[in-house]
Phi, psi and omega in degrees: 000296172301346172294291165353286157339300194268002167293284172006302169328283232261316173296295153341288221284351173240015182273161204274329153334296184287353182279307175289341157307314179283321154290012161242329159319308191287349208052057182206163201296165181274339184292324169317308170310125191250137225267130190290157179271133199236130176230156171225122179297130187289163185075343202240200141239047179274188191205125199247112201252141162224161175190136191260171181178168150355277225235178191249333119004269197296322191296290183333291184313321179279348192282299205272355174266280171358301192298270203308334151334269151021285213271307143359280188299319165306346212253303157329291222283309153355291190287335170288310190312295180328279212301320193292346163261347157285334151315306182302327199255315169310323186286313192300290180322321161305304179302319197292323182303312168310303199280341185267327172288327202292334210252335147299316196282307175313310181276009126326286183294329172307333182292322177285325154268002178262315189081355176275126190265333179191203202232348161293303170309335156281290188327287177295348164311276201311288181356291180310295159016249177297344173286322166284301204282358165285287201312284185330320193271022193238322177288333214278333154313300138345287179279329144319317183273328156252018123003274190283333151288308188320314168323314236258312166288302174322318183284309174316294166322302189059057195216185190271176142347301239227348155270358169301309189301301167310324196274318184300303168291355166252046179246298161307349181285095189302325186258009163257349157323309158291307158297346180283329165311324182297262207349300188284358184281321214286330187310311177296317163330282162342267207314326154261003183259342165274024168269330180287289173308343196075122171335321189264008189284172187263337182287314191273336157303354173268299190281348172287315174299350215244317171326295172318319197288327208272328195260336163324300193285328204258336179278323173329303169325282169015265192304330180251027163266313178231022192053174238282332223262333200280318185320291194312332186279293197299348176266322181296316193269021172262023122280010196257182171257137173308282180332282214275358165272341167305313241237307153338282190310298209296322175314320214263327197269007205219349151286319198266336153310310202278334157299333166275338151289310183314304201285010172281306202269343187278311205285323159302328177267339160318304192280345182283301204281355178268318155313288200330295181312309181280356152288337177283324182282340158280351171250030200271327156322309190315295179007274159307317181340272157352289193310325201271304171320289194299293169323296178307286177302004172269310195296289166338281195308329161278332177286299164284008179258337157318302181318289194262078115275303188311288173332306178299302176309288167333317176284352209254333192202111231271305175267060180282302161291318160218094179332170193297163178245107177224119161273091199297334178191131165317174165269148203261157161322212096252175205227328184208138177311147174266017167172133005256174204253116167357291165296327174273348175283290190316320183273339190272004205269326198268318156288001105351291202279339183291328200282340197265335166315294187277350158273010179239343182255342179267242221316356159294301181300355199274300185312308192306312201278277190331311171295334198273343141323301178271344137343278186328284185330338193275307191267037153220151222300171177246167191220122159260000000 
């Protein structure tokens, strides 16, 4: 790359830019200038500068205007470079920019109108999903197993559903309590004295009445606590022991809450999962959409922050196509002309002079022979 540079270089230093700088510095015609010798050491990017002149003054002096000519110039050709890639990189950045907005704008406005922001947001949409629906079936497991106690109490009890909660208060119901105690006391009563006695006897005909009467008042109680249906359940379970038909009822009723929270929360993810389904299946294009957008403005967003890395690189590095110019040794003094040179005057001077000697002595003899030919000739006899 830097050899390349220095032909380059090396190409410059005789170009009509750098002549006339320098011959407007010296103050001299450009034809006056003599054009410098420029060499460039192989393998390498030195640059081996020569320059003639007059006086060994003037030659220093022309070297070192040539060098800041040069240098000049490269510093020009440079700032051009710069501008014209910095031209270059603003419009590819203005289109990218453009191109980062439009595409911005498209995934705005879908957003605005999908109301879907991003496609991670369909994505925890499906999430959600499937999370109400592990929950439903989880619930739904739940209210199955309490079911089957309830069934379970209810069979036990032998009494309905929906009769637990009254018959549990009036289980709990201190003077109906009492009566249900009379009731089971007059019952055993009874039961033993027509065991003794016999059904006709007056005693047990007594204790049957006083029995009727005691079960009269607690189904009466019963129906207004709880209609017609409640008494007979409430006369099976007063023989029974009381503490352990409370701990039943309680049981039964305290199943039948939780059975009434379940089908609650099931009937809410129900209803969460029935949105939930008609927004995924209407946002399931945007979606795709969405996706393609939001790529497409990543690849912008990226294309433009390229742009300007490029952009940066550039301000930062002027010399890229053409590197610092360093000057490694002043230009020097000369101590003795490089022409013409003494020695070759004298010897070309004696040899000059030998070669004009012997062209001067070969054209006498030439001259000498020639005359002595025509001598001859005059003086010899004729013949007829």
């Amino acid at each position: 790359r830097y050899v390349s540079w220095a032909r380059r270089c090396v190409e410059e230093t005789a170009s009509d830019p750098v002549l006339r700088t320098v011959a407007q510095k010296l103050a001299l015609p450009i034809k006056a200038l003599t054009k410098p010798k420029v060499k460039l050491i192989k393998q390498s990017s030195i640059i081996e500068f020569k320059v003639t002149a007059a006086t060994p003054e003037a030659a220093q002096k022309r070297a070192l205007t040539f060098h800041q000519a040069l240098t000049d110039r490269l510093d020009a050709l440079r700032g051009n470079e710069t501008k014209l890639r910095n031209r270059a990189i603003r419009d590819s950045v203005g289109n990218v920019e453009k191109n980062l907005a439009r595409a911005r704008k498209k995934l705005l406005q879908l957003q605005l109108t999908s109301g879907l922001t991003s496609i991670d947001q369909y994505k925890q949409m499906i999430q959600s999903i499937e999370n109400l629906r592990v929950e439903q079936a989880g619930l739904k497991a739940q209210l199955a197993e309490k079911v089957g106690l309830v069934r379970a109490l209810v069979g036990k009890l032998g009494i309905r559903p929906e009769d637990a909660t009254p018959l549990f208060l009036l289980s709990t119901d201190p003077e109906f309590r009492e009566l249900l105690k009379a009731l089971a006391a007059q019952s055993s009563a009874f039961i033993d004295l027509a065991s003794r006695l016999g059904s006709d006897h007056p005693r047990v005909l007594e204790a049957a009445q006083k029995r009727a009467s005691l079960s009269k008042v607690i189904d009466s109680i019963a129906k207004a606590r709880g209609g017609d249906k409640l008494a007979p359940a409430m006369l099976n379970l007063a023989s029974a022991d009381h503490d352990r038909v409370v701990e039943l009822l309680s049981e039964l009723i305290k199943r039948q809450s939780e059975i009434s929270g379940l089908n609650a929360r099931i009937e809410a993810i129900t209803a969460l999962l029935v949105g939930h389904e008609e927004r995924r299946v209407r946002l399931g294009t945007v979606a795709a959409k969405l996706d393609d957008l939001e790529r497409d403005h990543q690849i912008a967003n990226a294309v433009f922050g390229s742009a300007l890395a490029r952009m940066d690189a550039s301000k930062s590095d002027i010399y890229a196509s053409y590197p610092l110019l360093q000057l490694l040794h002043e230009p020097s003094l000369p101590t003795t002309p490089s022409s013409p040179r003494v020695i070759f005057a004298i010897v070309g001077g004696v040899l000059g002079s030998l070669l004009a000697v012997m062209a001067w002595t070969f054209a006498w003899l030439h001259q000498w022979f020639a005359a002595i030919r025509l001598t001859r000739r005059s003086y010899s006899p004729q013949y007829a």
